[in-house]
N, CA, C and O of each residue as an XYZ file, in Angstrom:
752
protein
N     -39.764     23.655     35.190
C     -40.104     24.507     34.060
C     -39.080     24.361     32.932
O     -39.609     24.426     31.823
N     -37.719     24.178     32.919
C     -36.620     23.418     32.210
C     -36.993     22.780     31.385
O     -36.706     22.991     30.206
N     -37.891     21.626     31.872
C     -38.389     20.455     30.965
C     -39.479     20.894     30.676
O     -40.192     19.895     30.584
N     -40.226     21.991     30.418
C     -41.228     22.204     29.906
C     -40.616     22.820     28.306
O     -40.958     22.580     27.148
N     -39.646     23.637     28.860
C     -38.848     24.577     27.636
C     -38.341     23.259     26.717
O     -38.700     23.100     25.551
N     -37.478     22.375     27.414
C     -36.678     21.783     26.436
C     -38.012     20.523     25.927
O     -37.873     19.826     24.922
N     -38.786     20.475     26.504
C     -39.813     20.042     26.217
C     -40.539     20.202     24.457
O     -40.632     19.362     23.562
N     -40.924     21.557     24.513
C     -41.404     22.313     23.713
C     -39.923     22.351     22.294
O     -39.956     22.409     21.065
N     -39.241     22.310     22.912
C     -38.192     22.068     21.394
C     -38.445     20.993     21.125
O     -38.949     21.082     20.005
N     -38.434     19.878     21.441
C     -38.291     18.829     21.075
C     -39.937     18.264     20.662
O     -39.986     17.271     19.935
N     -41.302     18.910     21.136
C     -42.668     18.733     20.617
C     -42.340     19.577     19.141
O     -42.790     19.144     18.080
N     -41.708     20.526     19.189
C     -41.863     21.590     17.886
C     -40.656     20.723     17.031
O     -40.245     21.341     16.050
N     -40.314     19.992     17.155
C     -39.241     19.219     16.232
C     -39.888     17.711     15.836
O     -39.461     17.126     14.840
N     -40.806     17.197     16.569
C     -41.674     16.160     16.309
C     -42.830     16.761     15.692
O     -43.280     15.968     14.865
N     -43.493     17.811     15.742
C     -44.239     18.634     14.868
C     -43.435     18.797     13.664
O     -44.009     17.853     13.120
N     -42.740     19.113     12.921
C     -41.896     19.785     12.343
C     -42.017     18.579     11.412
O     -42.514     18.579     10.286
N     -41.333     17.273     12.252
C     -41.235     16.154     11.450
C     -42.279     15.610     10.658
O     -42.254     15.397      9.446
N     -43.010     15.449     11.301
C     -44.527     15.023     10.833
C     -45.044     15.985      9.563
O     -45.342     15.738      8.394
N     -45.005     17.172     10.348
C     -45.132     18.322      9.015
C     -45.017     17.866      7.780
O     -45.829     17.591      6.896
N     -43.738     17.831      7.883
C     -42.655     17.558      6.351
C     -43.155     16.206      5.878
O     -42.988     15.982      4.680
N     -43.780     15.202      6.658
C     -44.156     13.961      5.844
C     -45.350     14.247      5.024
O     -45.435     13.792      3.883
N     -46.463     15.127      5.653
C     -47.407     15.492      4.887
C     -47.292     16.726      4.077
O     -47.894     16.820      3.007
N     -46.384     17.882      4.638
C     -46.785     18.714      3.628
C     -45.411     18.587      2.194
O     -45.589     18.849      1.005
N     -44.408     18.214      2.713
C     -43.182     18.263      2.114
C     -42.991     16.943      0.833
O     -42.143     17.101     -0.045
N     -43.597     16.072      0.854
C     -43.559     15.191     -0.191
C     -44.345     14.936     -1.014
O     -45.065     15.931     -1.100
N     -44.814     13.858     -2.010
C     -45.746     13.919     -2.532
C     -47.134     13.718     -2.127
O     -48.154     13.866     -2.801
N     -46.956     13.237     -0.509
C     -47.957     12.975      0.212
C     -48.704     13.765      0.129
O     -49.888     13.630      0.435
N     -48.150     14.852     -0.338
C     -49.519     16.450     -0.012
C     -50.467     16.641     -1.206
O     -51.465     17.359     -1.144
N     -50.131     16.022     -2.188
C     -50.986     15.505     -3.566
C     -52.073     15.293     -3.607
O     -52.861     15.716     -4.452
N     -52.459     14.122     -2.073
C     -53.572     13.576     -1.644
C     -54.476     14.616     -1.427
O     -55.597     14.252     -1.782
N     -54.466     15.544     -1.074
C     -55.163     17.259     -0.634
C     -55.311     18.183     -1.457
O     -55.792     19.208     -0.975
N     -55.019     18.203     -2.774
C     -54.621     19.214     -3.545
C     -55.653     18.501     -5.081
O     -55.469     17.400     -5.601
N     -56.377     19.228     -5.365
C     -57.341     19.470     -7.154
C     -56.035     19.827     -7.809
O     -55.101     20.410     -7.257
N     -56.084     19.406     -9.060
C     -55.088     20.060    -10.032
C     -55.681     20.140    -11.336
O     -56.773     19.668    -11.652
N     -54.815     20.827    -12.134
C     -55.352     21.332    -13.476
C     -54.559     21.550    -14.064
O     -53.538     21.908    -13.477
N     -54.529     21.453    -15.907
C     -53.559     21.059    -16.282
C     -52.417     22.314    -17.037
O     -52.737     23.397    -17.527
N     -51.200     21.780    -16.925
C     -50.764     23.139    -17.484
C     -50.488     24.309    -17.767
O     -49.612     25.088    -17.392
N     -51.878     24.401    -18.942
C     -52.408     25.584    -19.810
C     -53.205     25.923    -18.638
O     -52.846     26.965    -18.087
N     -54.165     25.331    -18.129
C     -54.987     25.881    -17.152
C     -54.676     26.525    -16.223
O     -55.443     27.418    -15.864
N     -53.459     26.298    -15.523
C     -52.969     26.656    -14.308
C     -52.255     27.871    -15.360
O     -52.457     28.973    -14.851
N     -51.641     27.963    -16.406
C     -50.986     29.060    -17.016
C     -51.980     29.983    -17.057
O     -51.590     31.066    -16.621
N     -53.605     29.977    -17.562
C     -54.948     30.820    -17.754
C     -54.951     31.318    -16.661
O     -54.929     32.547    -16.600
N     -54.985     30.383    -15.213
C     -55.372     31.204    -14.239
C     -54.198     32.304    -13.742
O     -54.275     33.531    -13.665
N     -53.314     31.585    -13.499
C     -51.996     32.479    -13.212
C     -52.145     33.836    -13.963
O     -52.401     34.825    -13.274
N     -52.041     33.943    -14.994
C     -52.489     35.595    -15.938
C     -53.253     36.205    -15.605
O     -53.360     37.432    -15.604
N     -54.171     35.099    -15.129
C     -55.825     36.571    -15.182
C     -55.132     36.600    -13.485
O     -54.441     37.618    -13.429
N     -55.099     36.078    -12.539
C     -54.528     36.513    -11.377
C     -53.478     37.860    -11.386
O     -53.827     38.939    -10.908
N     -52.437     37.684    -11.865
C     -51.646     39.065    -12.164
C     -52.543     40.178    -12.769
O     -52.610     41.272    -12.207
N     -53.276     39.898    -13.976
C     -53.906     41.110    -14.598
C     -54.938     41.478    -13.448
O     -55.216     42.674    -13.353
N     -55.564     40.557    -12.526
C     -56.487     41.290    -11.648
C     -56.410     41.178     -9.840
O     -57.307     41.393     -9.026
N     -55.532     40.921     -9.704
C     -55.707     41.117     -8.209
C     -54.435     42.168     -7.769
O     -53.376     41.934     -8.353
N     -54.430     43.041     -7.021
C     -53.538     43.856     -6.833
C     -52.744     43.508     -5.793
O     -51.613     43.898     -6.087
N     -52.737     43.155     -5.082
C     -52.025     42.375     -4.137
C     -51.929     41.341     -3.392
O     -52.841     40.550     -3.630
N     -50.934     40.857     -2.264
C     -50.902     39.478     -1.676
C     -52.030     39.912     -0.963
O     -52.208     41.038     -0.500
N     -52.915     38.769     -0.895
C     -54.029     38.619      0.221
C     -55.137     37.365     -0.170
O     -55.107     36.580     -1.118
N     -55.866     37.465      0.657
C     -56.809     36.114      0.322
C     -58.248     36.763     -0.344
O     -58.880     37.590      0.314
N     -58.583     36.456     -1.305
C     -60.110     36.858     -2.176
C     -61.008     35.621     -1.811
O     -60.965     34.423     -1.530
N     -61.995     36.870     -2.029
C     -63.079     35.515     -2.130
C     -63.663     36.276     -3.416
O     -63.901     37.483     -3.419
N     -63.870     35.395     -4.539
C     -64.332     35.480     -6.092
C     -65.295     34.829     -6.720
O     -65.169     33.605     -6.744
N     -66.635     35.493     -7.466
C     -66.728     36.875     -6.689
C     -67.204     37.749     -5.379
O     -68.019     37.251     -4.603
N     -66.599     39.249     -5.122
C     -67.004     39.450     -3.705
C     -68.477     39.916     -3.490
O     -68.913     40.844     -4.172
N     -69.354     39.215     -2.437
C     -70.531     39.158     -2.250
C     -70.746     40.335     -1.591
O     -71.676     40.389     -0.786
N     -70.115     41.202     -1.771
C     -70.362     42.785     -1.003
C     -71.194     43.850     -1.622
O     -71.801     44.831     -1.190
N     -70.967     43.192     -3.037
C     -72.202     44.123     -3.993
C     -72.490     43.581     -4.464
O     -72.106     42.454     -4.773
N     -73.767     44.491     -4.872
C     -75.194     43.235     -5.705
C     -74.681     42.809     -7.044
O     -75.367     42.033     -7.710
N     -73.595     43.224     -7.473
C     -73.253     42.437     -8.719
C     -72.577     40.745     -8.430
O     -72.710     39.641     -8.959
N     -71.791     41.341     -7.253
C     -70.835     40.055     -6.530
C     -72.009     39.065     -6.141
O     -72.233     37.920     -6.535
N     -72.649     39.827     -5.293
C     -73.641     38.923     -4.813
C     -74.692     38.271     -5.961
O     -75.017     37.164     -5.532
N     -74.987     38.389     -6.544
C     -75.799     38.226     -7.611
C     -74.539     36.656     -8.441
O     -74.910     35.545     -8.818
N     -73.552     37.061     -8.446
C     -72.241     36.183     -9.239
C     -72.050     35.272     -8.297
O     -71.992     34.089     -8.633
N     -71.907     35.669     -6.856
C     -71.620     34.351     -6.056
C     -72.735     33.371     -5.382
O     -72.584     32.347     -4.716
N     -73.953     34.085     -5.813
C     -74.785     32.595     -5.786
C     -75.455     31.941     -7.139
O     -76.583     31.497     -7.351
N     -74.729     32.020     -7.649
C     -74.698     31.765     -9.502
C     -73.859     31.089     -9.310
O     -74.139     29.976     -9.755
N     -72.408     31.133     -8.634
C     -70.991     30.335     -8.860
C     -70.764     30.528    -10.449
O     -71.653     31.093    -11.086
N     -69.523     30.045    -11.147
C     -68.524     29.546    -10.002
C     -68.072     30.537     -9.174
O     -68.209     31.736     -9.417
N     -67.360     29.929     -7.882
C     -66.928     30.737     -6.579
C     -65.291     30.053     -6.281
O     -64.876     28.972     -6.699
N     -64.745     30.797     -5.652
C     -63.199     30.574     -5.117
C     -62.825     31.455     -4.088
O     -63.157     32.640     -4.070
N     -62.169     30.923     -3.267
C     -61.344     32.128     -2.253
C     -59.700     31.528     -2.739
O     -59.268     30.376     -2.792
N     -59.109     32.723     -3.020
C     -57.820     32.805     -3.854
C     -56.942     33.025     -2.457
O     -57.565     33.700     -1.638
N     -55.659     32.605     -2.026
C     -54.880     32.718     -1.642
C     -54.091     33.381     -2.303
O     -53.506     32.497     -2.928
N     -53.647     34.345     -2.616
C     -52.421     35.167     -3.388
C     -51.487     35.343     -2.911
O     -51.497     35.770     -1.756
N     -50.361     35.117     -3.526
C     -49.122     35.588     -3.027
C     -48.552     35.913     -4.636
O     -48.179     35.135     -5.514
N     -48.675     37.652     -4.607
C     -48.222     37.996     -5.573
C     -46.588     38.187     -6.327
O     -46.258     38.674     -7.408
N     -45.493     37.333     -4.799
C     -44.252     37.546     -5.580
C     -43.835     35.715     -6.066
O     -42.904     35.342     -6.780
N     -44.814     34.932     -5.431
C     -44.539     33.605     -5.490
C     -42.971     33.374     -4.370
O     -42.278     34.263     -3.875
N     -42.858     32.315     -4.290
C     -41.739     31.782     -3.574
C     -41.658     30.034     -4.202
O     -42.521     29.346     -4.748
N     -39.961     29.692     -3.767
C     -39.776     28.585     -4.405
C     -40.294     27.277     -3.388
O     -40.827     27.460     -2.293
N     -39.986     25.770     -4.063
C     -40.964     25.252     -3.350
C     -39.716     24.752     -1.991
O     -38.716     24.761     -2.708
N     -39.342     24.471     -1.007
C     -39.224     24.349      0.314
C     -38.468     25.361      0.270
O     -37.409     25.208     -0.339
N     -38.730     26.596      0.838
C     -38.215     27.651      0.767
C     -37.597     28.173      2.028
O     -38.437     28.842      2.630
N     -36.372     28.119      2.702
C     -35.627     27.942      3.896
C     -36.594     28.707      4.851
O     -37.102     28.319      5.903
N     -36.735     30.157      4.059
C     -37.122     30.970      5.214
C     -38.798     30.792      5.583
O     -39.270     31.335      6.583
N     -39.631     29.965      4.650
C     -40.462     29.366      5.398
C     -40.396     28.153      6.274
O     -41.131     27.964      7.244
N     -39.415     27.315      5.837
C     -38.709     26.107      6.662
C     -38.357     26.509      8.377
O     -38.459     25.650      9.253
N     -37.931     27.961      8.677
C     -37.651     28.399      9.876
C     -38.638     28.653     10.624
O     -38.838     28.379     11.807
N     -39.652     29.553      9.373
C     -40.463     30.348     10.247
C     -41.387     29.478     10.744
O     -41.838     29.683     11.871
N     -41.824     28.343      9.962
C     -42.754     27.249     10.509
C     -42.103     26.395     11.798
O     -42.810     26.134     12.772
N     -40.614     25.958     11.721
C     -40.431     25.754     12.833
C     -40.149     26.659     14.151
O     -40.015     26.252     15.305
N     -40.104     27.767     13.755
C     -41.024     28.549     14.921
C     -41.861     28.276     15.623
O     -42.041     28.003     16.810
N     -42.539     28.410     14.467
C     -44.077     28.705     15.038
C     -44.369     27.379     15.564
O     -45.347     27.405     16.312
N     -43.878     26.305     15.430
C     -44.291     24.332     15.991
C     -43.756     24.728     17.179
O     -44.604     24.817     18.067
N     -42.122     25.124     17.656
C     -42.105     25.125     18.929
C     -42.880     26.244     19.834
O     -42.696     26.252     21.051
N     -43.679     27.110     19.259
C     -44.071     28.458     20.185
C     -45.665     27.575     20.793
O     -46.090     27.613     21.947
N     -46.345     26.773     19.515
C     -47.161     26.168     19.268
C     -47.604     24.765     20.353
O     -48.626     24.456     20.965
N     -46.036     24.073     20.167
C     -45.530     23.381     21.405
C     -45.644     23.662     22.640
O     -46.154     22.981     23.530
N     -44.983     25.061     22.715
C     -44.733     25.738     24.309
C     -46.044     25.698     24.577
O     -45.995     25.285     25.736
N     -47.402     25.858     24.289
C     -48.414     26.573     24.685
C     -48.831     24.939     25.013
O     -49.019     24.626     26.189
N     -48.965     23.939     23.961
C     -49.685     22.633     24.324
C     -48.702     22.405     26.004
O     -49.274     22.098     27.049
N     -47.178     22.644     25.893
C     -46.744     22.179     27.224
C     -47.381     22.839     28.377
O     -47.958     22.078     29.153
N     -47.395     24.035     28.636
C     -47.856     24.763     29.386
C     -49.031     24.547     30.076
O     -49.263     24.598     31.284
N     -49.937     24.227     28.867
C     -51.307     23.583     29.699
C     -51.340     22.666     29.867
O     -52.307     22.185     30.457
N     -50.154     21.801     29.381
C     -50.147     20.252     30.310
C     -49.388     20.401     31.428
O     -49.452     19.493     32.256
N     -48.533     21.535     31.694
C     -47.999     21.796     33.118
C     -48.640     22.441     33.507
O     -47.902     23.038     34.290
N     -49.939     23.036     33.643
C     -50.801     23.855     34.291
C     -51.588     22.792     35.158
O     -51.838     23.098     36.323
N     -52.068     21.351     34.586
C     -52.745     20.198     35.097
C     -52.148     19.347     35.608
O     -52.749     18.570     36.350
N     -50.635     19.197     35.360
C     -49.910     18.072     35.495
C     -50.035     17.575     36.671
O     -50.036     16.344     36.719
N     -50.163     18.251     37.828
C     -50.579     17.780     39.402
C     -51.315     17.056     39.762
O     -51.253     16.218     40.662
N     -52.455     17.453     38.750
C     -53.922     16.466     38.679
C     -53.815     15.460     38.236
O     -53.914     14.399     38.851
N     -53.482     15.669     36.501
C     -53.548     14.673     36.083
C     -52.192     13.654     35.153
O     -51.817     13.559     33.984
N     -51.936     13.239     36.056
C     -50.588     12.304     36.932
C     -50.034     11.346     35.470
O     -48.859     11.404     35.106
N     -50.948     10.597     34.831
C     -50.484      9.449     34.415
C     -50.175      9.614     32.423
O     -50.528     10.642     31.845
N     -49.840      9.035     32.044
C     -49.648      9.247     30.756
C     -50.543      8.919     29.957
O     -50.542      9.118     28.742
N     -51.524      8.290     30.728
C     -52.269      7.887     29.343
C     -53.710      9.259     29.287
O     -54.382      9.833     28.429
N     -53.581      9.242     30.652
C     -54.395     10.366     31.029
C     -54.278     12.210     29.954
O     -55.090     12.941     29.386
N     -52.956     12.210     30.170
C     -52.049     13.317     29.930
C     -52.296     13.238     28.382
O     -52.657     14.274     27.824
N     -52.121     12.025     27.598
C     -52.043     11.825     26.101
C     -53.530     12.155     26.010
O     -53.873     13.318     25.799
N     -54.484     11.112     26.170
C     -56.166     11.312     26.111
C     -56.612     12.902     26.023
O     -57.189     13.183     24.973
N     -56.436     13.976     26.955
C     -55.968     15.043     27.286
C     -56.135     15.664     26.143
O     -57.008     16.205     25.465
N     -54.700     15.341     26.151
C     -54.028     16.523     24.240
C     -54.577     16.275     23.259
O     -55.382     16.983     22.654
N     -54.121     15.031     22.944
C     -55.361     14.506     22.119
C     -56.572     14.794     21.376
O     -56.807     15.098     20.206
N     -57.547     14.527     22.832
C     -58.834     15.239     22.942
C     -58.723     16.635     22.621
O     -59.215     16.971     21.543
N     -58.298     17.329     23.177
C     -57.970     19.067     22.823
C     -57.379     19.353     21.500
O     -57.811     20.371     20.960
N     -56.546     18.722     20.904
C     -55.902     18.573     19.766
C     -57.037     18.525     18.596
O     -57.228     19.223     17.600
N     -57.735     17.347     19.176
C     -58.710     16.978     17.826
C     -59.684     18.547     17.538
O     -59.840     19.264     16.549
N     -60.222     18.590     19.045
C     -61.015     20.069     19.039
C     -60.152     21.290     18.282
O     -61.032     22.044     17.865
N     -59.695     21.485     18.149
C     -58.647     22.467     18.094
C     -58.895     21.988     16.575
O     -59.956     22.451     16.154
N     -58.319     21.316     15.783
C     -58.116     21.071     14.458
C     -59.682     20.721     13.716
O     -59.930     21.061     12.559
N     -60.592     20.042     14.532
C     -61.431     20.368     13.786
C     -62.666     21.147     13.674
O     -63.536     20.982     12.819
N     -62.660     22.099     14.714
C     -62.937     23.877     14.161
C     -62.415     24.849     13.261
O     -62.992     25.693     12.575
N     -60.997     24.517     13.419
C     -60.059     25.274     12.703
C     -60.387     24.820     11.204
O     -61.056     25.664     10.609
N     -60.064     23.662     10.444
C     -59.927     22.771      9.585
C     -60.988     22.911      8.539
O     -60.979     23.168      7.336
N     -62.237     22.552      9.757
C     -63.468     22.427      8.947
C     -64.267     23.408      8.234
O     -64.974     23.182      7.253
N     -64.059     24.688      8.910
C     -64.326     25.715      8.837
C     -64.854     26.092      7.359
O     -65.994     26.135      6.897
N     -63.612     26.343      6.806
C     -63.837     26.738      5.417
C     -64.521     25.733      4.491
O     -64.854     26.143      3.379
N     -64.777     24.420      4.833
C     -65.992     23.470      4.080
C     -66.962     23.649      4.361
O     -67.903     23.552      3.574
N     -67.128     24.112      6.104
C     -68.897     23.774      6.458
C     -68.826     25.332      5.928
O     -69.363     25.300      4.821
N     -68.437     26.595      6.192
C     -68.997     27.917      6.207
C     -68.703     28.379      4.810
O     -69.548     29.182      4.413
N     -67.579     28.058      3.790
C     -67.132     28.960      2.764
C     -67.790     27.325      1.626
O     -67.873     27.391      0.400
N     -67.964     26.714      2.020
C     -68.542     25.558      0.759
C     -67.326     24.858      0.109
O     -67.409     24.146     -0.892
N     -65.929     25.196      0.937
C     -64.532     25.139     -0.049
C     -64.802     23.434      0.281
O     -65.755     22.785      0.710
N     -63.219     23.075     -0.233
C     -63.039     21.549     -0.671
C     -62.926     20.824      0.183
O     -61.895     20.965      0.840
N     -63.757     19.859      0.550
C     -63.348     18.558      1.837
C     -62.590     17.789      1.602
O     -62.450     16.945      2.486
N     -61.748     17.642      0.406
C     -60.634     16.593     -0.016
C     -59.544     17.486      1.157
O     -59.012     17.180      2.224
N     -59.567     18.573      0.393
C     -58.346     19.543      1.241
C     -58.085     19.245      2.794
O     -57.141     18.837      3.471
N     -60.167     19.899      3.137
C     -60.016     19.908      4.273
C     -59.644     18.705      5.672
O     -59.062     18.754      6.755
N     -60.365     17.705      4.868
C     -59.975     16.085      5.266
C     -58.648     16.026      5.670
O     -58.301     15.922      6.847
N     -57.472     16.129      4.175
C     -56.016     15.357      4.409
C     -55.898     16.814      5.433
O     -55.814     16.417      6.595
N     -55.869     18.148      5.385
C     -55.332     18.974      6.620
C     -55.835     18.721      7.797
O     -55.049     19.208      8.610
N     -56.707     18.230      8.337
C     -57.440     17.916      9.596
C     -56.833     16.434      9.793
O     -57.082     15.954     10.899
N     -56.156     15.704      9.005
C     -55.424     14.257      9.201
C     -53.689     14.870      9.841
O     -53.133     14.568     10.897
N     -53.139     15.930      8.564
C     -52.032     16.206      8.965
C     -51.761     16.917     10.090
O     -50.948     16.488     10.909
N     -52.487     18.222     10.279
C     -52.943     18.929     11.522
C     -53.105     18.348     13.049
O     -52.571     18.960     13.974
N     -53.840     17.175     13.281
C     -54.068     16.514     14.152
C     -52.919     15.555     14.258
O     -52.703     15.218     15.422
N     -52.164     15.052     13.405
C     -50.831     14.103     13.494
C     -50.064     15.085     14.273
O     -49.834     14.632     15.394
N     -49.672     16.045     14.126
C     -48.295     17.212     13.971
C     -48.798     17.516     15.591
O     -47.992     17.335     16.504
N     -49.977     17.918     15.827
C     -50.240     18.495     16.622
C     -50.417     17.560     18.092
O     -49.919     17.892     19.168
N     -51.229     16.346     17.862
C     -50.546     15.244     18.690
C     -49.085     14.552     18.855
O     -48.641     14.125     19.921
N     -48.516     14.528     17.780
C     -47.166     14.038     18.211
C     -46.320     14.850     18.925
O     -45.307     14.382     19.444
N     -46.632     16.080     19.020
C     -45.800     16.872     19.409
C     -46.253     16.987     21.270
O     -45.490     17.426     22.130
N     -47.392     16.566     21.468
C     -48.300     16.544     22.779
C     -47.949     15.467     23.571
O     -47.794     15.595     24.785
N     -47.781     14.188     22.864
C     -47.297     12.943     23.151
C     -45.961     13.138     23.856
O     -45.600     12.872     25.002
N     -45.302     13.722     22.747
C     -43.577     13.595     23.675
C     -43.695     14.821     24.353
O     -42.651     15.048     24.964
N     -44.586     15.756     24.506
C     -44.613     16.134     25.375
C     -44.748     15.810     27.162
O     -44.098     16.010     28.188
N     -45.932     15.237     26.765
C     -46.906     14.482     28.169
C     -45.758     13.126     28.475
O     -45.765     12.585     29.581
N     -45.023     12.774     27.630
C     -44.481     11.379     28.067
C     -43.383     11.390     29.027
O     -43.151     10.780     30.070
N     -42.497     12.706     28.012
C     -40.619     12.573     28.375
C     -40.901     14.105     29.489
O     -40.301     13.953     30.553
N     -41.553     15.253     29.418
C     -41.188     16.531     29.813
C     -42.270     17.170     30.610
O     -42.564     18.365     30.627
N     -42.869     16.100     31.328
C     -43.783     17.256     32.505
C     -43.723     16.220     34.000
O     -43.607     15.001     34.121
N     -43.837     17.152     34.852
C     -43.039     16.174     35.742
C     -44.072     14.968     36.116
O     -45.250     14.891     35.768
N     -43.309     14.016     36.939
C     -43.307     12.291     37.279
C     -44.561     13.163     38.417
O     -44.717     14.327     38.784
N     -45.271     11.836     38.672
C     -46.163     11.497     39.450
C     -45.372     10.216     40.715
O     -44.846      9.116     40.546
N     -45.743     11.380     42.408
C     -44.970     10.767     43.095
C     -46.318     10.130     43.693
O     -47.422     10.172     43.151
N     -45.880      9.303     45.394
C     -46.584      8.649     45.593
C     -47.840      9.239     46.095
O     -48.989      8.822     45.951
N     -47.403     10.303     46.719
C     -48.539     11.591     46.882
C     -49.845     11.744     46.434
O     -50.991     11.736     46.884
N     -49.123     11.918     45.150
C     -50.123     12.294     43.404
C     -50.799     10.981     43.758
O     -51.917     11.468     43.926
N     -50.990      9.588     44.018
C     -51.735      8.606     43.376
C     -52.413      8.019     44.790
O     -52.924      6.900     44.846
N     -52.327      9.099     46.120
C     -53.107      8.607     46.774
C     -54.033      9.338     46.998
O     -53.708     10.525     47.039
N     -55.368      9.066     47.212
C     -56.369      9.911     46.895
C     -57.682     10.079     48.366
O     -58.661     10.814     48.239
């Protein structure tokens, strides 16, 4: 169980890494609509003058017949807000995300030490995560394209980065930190 723990640091630090290649450079460009400027200055204003706090909108809200009436007319958006802003690699999200990769980690280890008895071999073990990995990211991922109509550029490069972060971290999991297959395990 040792090597499951030190396991999981070291998946949440190969997560972590990967992270930062896609979300931390300009790589993350590839995922992201932009607009220019003034535009992004227009929206920013009317955001302060109308949303009252951090939370996620959907604009407009289809809860009344005016909303509803506006949101199948479009245009439509679901706003992410964060009404105090933060700067861009901002430490204390830098931590809290690597948190959350190794807690994230622990759980992929766990259920590869829950099977590990069974299933013995590495390529097995990788195929595995993998497989579960992909599931995992693309329910999560897709979600807001197939159900909210949002952007498949977005959702694409996050279901590329998502599935990197989330396999690499499964990989050195299944490779270096769940135990060896003795001769036992491979006779059947």
């Amino acid at each position: 169980m040792v090597r499951v723990v030190i396991g999981s640091l070291a998946g949440g630090v190969a997560m972590f890494i990967i992270g930062f290649l896609f979300w931390a450079t300009p790589l993350q460009y590839l995922g992201y609509s932009t607009a220019t400027d003034d535009q992004n200055a227009a929206v920013q204003l009317s955001h302060a003058q109308n949303l009252p706090h951090t939370g996620r909108y959907v604009v407009p809200n289809p809860g009344s017949q005016v909303g509803a009436n506006g949101y199948s007319k479009g245009p439509i958006s679901i706003v992410d807000y964060n009404l105090n802003g933060f700067a861009p690699g901002d430490p204390a999200s830098m931590i809290g995300g690597l948190v959350q990769e190794v807690i994230v980690s622990l759980m992929i280890a766990l259920s590869l030490f829950a099977v590990a008895g069974r299933v013995t071999d590495f390529a097995s073990r990788a195929r595995l995560a993998i497989g579960l990995s992909a599931a995992a990211t693309v329910m999560i991922v897709t979600s807001d394209p197939i159900w909210n109509h949002a952007d498949w550029r977005y959702a694409i490069y996050a279901l590329i980065a998502d599935l990197a972060m989330l396999s690499g971290a499964s990989l050195v999991i299944a490779r270096w930190f769940l135990p060896r297959a003795t001769a036992a395990d491979t006779i059947h």
